[in-house]
C-alpha positions, -999 to 999 in steps of 0.1 A, spaced: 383 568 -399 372 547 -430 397 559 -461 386 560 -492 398 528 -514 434 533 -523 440 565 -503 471 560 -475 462 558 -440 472 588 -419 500 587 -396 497 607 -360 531 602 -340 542 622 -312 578 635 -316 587 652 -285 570 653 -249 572 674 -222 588 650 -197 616 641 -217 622 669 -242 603 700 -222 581 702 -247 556 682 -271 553 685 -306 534 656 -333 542 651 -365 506 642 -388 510 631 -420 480 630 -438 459 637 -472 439 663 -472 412 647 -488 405 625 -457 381 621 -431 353 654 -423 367 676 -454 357 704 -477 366 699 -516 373 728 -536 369 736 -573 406 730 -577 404 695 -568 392 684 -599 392 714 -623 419 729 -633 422 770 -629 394 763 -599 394 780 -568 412 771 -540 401 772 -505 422 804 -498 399 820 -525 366 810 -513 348 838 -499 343 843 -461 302 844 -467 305 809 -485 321 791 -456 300 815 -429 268 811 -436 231 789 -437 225 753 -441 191 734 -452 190 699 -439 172 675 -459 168 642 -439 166 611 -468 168 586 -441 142 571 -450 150 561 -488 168 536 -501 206 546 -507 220 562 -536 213 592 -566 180 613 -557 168 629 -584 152 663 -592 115 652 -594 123 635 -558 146 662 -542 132 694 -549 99 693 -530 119 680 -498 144 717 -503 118 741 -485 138 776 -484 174 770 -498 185 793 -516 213 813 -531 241 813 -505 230 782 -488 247 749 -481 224 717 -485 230 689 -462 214 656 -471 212 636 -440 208 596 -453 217 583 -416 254 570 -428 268 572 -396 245 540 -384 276 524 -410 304 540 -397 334 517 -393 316 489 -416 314 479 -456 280 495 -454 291 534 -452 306 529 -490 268 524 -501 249 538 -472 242 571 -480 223 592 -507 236 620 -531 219 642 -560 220 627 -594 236 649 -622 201 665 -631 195 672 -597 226 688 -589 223 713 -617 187 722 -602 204 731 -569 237 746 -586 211 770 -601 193 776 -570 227 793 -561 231 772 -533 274 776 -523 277 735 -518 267 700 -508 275 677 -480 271 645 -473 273 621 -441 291 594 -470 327 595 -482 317 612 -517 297 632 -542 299 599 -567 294 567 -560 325 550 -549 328 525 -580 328 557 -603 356 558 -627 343 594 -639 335 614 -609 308 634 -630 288 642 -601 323 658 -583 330 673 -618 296 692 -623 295 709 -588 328 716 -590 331 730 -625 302 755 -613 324 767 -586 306 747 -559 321 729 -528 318 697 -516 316 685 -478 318 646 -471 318 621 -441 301 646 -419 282 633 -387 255 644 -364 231 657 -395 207 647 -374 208 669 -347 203 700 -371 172 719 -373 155 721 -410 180 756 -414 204 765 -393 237 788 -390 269 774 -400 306 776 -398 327 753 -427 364 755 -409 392 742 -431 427 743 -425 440 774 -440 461 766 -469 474 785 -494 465 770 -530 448 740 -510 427 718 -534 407 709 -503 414 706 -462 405 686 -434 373 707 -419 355 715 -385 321 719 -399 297 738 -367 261 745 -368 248 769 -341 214 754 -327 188 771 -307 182 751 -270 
């Protein structure tokens, strides 16, 4: 999976097996701030919520997919966005679908994909919407030294979903189920993020 620049690579090592030991067991040492993942307000503001906090309705709910495919890479801003958000709504997650995953496994995914500027993201934090996600590794750019964007959905209490795949597939709205690993006091978790589509 690509890392984000400076994080350590995860390690996944099997430690026992059933043939020799009568049993299998794997040791995975990882960050949790890696991969398909949810940030939560704790992650960058202090007295934030953690992921054991979050309500059940926040993780359990609707998502509006926005497909930005066609633009060019990078902040969307309100006057651009909002006419592209259709019903979202309080309680709703947005998905912005940029097509990142054409990237995956190259230099391109660090620039590929497109996330709300800091006026924009206020217009949807007052929408109500419950968080973002991306099918790019961030909120921010990747040469951000600030993380303003991660700072102002997360100061509101929003969450943040990055590096997911198959945004594609997903209907304009559709029901959803944000998974991460239950941890108590976790700033964030590795997540299983599943959208329920009609045949």
């Amino acid at each position: 999976m690509p890392l984000y620049p400076g994080l350590p690579t995860p390690s996944f090592q099997d430690i026992a097996q059933v043939e020799r030991d009568g049993y299998a067991m794997s040791e995975y040492l990882l960050l949790n701030h890696i991969g398909t993942h949810v940030d939560a307000p704790a992650h960058q503001i202090a007295g934030g919520a953690t992921l054991d906090e979050i309500p059940l309705d926040c993780l359990v709910t609707e998502a509006v997919t926005v497909d930005l495919s066609a633009r060019e890479p990078g902040p969307i801003g309100q006057e651009e966005l909002e006419p592209l958000l259709g019903d979202l709504g309080e309680g709703d997650w947005l998905f912005l679908y940029s097509d990142n995953g054409r990237n995956w496994g190259n230099e391109d995914y660090w620039t590929g994909w497109s996330y709300p500027d800091a006026e924009a993201t206020q217009m949807l934090i007052d929408r109500g919407i419950v968080g973002v996600g991306f099918d790019g590794p961030s909120a921010d750019p990747v040469d951000t030294e600030t993380f303003e964007l991660h700072r102002v959905w997360l100061g509101a209490g929003r969450m943040i979903l990055e590096n997911l795949t198959n945004l594609d597939a997903l209907p304009a709205r559709a029901r959803i189920v944000v998974a991460p690993l239950n941890v108590r006091g976790a700033n964030g978790a590795p997540a299983r993020v599943l959208a329920f589509v009609p045949d």
